[in-house]
C-alpha positions as CSV (number, residue, x, y, z in Angstrom):
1,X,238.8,249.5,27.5
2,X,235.7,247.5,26.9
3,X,233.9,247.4,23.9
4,X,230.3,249.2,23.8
5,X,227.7,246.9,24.8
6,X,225.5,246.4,22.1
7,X,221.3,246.4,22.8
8,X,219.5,243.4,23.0
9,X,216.5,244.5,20.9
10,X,217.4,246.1,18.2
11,X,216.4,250.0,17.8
12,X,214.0,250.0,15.4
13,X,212.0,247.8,17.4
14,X,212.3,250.0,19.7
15,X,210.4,253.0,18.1
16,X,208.1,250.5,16.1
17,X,209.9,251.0,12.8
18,X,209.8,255.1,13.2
19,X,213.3,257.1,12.7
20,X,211.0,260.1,13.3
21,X,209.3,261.3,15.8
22,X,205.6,262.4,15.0
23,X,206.5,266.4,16.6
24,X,209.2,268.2,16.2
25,X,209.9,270.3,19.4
26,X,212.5,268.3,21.0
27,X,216.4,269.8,21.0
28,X,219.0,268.7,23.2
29,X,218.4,271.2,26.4
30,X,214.2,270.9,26.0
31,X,212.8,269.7,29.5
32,X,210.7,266.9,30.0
33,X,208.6,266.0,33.0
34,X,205.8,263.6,33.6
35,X,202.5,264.1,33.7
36,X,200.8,261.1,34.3
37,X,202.1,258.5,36.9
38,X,199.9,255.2,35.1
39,X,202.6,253.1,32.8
40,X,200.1,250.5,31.6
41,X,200.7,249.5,27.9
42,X,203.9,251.2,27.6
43,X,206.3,249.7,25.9
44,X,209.2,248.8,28.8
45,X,211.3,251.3,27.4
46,X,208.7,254.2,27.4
47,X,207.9,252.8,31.3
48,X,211.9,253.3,32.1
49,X,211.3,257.4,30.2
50,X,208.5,257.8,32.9
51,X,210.5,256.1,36.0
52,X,213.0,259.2,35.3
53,X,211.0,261.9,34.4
54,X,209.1,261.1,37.5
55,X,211.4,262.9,39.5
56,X,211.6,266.0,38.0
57,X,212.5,267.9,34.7
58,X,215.1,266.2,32.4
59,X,216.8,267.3,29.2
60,X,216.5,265.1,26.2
61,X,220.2,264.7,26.6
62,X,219.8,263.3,30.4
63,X,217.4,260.9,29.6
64,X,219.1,259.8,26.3
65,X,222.0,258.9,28.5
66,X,220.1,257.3,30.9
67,X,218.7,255.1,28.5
68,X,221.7,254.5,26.5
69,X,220.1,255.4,23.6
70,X,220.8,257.2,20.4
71,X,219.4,261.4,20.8
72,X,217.0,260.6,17.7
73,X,215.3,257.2,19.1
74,X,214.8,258.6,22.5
75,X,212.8,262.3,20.6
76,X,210.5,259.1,19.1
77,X,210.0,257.7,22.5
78,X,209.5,260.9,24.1
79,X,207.0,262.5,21.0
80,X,204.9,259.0,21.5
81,X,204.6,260.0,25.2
82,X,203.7,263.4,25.2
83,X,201.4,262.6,22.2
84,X,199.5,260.0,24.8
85,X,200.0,262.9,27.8
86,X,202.0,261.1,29.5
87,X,204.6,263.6,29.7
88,X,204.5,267.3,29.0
89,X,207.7,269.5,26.8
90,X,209.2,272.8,28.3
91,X,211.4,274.9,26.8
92,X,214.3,276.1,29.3
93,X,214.1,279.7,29.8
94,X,217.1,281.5,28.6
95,X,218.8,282.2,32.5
96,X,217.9,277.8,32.4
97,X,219.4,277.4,29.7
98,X,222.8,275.0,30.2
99,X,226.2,276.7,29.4
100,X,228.2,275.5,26.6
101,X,231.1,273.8,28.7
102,X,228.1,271.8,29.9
103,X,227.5,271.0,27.0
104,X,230.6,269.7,26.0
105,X,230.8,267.4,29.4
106,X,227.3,265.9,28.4
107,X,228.8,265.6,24.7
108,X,232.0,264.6,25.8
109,X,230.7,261.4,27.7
110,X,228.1,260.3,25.4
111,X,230.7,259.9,22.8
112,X,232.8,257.8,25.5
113,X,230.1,255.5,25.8
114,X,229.9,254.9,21.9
């Protein structure tokens, strides 16, 4: 087995120094789509967040594993973004709303990548 590749820019960098994001709606299952389609002065990380949400609603989860990033830098990256409209937060309705062995698939390979 290979070890983890580690980033080449270090997380904080990432989020601008910010372990927090500036709202606090995000959970795992919360939806994310975009709303704008202009990327100009995003950071290239932020640009990759509206490459995938351009196709639809994502979970934080999803687009944390996309990115290969930790759950908490990628709620900074997506608060930042819906703060600047770029994308706009729903909340799964309940019958939406991923079952629990789901859950432990996405959970299950996100520690395997670690």
């Amino acid at each position: 087995m290979r070890p983890p590749e580690r980033p080449l820019v270090r997380l904080h960098v990432v989020t601008g120094g910010r372990a927090h994001p500036s709202r606090n709606v995000f959970d795992l299952v919360t939806l994310v789509v975009a709303a704008r389609t202009a990327t100009t002065g995003l950071t290239p990380e932020q640009r990759r967040v509206m490459e995938l949400c351009r196709g639809g609603a994502l979970s934080v989860a999803e687009i944390a594993g996309h990115l290969r990033l930790p759950v908490s830098i990628t709620k900074v990256l997506l608060s930042d973004l819906v703060d600047s409209g770029h994308l706009v937060v729903r909340s799964p309705s309940p019958s939406q709303r991923p079952s629990a062995d789901l859950l432990q698939e996405v959970l299950d390979g996100l520690r395997a990548r670690l």
